[in-house]
N, C-alpha and C positions, 0 to 999 in steps of 0.2 A: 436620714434613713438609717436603720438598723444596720448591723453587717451580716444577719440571716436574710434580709432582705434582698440587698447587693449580691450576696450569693446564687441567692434563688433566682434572681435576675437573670447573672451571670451565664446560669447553667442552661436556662430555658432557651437564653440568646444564642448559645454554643449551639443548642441540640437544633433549634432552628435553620440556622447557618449550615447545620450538617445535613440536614434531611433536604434544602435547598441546593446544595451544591449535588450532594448522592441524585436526585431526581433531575440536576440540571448532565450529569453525567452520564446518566442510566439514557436520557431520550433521542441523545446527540449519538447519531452513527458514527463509525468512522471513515473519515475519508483519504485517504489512503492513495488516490487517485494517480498513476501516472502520465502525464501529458496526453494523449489520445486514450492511452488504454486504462479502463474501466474495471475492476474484480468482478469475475467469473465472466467473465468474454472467453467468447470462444480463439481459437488461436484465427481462422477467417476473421473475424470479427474486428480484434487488435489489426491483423493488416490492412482492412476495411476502410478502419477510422486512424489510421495513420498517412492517410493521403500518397503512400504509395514508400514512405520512409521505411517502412516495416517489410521484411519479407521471410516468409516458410523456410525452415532447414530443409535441405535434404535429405531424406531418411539416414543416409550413411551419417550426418554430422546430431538427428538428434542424439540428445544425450539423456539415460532413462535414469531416474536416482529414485532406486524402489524404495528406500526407506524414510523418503518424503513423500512418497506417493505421487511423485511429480515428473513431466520430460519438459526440457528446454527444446522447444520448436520452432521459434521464430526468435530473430534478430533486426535492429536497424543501426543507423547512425544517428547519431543526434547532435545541433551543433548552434549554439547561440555565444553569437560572438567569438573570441578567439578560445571558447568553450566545445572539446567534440571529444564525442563519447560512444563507446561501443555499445550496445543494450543487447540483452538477452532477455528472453520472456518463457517463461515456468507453467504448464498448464496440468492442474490435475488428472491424474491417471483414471479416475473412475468420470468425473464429471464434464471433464474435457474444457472448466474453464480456468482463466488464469488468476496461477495465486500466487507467482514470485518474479520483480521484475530485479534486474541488476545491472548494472552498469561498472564499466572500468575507461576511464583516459587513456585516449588515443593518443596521446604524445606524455611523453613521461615528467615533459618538463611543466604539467598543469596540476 
């Protein structure tokens, strides 16, 4: 074989490779998912399908963060194994569904 040959090969197989990976990227949503709750659940919704784990702030304790557009409304516990953790859950201010989940360790020694 030539070595304009191997090249041209080379290249076709590159640009191949790329346009497969870009299209296997592009169709794959992302899943994001946290244990019951879902993106864009309503805050009902997460406490719904949390089996009872999940529960509503009280107005006094949401917390509004206008310049994510978001308020933390609900909380639970979460706990696998000698694993337990605080959750808070984030819902957008205009769509009312959630878009930031976070968690911190309940004991400091995990």
């Amino acid at each position: 074989m030539t070595q304009h040959f191997r090249k041209a090969t080379r290249t076709r197989l590159a640009g191949a490779l790329a346009g497969a990976a870009l299209t296997l990227l592009t169709a794959l949503p992302a899943q994001a998912h946290w244990e019951y709750a879902i993106w864009g659940m309503t805050r009902d919704e997460v406490i719904a399908a949390s089996r009872g784990a999940a529960r509503a702030l009280p107005a006094e304790r949401e917390r509004d963060v206008p310049e994510a557009r978001m308020t933390w409304r609900a909380e639970a516990r979460f706990e696998d194994g000698p694993l337990a953790l605080e959750v808070a859950f984030a819902f957008d201010n205009v769509t009312g569904g959630l878009i930031c989940v976070t968690y911190a360790a309940r004991n400091a020694q995990q």
